[in-house]
C-alpha positions as CSV (number, residue, x, y, z in Angstrom):
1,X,-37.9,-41.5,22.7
2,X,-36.4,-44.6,21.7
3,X,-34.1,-47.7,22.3
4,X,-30.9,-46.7,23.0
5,X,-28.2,-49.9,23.7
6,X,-24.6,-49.8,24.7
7,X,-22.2,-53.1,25.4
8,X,-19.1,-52.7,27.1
9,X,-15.7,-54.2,28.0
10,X,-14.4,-53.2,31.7
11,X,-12.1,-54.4,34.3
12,X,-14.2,-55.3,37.1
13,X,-12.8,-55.0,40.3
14,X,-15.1,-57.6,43.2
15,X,-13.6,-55.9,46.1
16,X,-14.1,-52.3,45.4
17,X,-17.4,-52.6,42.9
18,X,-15.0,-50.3,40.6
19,X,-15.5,-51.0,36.9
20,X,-13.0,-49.3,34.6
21,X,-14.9,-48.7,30.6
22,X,-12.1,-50.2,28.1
23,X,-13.9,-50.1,25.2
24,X,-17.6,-49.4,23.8
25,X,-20.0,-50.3,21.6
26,X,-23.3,-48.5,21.0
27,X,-26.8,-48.8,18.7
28,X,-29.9,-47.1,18.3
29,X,-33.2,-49.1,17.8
30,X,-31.7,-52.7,16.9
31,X,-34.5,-54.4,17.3
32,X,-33.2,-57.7,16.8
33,X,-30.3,-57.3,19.2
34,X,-32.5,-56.6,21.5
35,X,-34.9,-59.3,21.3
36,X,-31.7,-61.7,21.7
37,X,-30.5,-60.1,24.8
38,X,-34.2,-60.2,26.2
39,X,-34.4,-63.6,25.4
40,X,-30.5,-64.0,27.1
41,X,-31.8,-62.1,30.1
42,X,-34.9,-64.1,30.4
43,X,-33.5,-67.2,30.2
44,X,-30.7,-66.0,32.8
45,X,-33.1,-64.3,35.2
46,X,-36.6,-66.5,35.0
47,X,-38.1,-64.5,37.7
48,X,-38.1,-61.7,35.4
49,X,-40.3,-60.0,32.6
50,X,-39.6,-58.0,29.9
51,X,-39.9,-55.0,31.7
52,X,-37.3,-55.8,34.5
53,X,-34.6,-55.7,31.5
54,X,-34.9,-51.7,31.2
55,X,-31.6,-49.9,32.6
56,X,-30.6,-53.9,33.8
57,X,-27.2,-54.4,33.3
58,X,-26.5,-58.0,31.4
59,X,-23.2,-59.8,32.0
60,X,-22.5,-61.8,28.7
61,X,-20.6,-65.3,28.8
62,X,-18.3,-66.9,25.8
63,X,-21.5,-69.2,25.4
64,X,-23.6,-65.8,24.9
65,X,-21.0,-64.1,22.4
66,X,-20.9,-67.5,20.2
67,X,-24.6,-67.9,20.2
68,X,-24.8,-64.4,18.6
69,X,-22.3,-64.5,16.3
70,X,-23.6,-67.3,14.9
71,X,-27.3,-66.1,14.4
72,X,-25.3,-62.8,13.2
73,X,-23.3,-64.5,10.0
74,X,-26.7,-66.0,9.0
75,X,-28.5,-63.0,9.2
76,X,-31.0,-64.8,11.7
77,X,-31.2,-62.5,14.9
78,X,-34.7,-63.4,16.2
79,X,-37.4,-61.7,14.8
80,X,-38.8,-58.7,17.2
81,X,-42.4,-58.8,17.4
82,X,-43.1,-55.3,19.2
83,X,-42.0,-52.3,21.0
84,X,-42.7,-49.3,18.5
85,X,-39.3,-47.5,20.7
86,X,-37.6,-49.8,19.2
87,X,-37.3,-50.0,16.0
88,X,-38.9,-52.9,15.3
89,X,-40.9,-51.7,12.1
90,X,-37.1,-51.3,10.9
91,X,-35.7,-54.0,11.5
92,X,-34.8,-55.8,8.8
93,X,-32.6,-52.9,7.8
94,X,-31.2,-52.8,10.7
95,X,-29.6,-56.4,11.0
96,X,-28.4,-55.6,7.7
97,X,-27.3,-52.1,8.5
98,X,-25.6,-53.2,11.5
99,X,-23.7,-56.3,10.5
100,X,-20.3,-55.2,10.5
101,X,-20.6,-53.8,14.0
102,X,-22.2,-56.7,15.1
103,X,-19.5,-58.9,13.7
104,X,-16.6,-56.2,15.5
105,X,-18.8,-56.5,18.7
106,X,-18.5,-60.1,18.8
107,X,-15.0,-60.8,18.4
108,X,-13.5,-57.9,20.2
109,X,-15.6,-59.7,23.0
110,X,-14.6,-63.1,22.7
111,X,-11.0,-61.9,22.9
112,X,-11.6,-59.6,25.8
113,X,-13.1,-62.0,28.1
114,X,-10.0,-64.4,26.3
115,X,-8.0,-61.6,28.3
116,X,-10.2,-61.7,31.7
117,X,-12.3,-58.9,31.1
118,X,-16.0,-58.6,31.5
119,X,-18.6,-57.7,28.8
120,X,-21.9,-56.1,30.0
121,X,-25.0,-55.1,28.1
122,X,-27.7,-52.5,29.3
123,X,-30.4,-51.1,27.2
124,X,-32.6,-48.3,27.9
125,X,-36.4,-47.0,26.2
């Protein structure tokens, strides 16, 4: 059992509801990115609780992407306070470990939705 997280670029069709997967990025227990796309989801959906974010599809904006880059070149992705699933005994190690792909994640994003695309992020535990 764990904390599995995936963000991904697709083509989103309105009409049909089709979404077609161009490219994906995936992490196991990153704590910290988690906590920042609670937070995100929290602050986009405040009739929510933590709990509602399980298996619930995020849609991350430009203003999203930026935020976390930013927090990820300073090494400052908010701190995770619990959730034994997910890492968060690790986590340290984990922004460190994780970096790189965070850094990828984030531009390959900003010029996707540069291009029109979408980027989603879902998490399950």
């Amino acid at each position: 059992m764990g904390l599995d997280q995936t963000a991904y670029i697709t083509n989103y069709d309105p009409e049909s509801g089709e979404k077609e997967v161009i490219q994906e990025f995936s992490w196991r227990k990153h704590a910290r990115l988690q906590q920042f796309m609670q937070e995100t989801y929290l602050a986009d959906h405040p009739e929510s609780n933590w709990d509602d974010f399980n298996c619930e599809p995020l849609e991350l904006t430009r203003e999203h992407i930026v935020k976390l880059k930013k927090l990820v070149e300073q090494s400052r992705l908010p701190f995770c306070p619990g959730g034994f699933f997910w890492g968060h005994q690790f986590q340290e190690e984990s922004q460190s470990e994780y970096e790189e792909q965070d850094l990828e994640f984030c531009e390959t994003a900003l010029q996707m939705l540069d291009k029109g695309h979408t980027v989603v992020y879902e998490c399950w535990w």
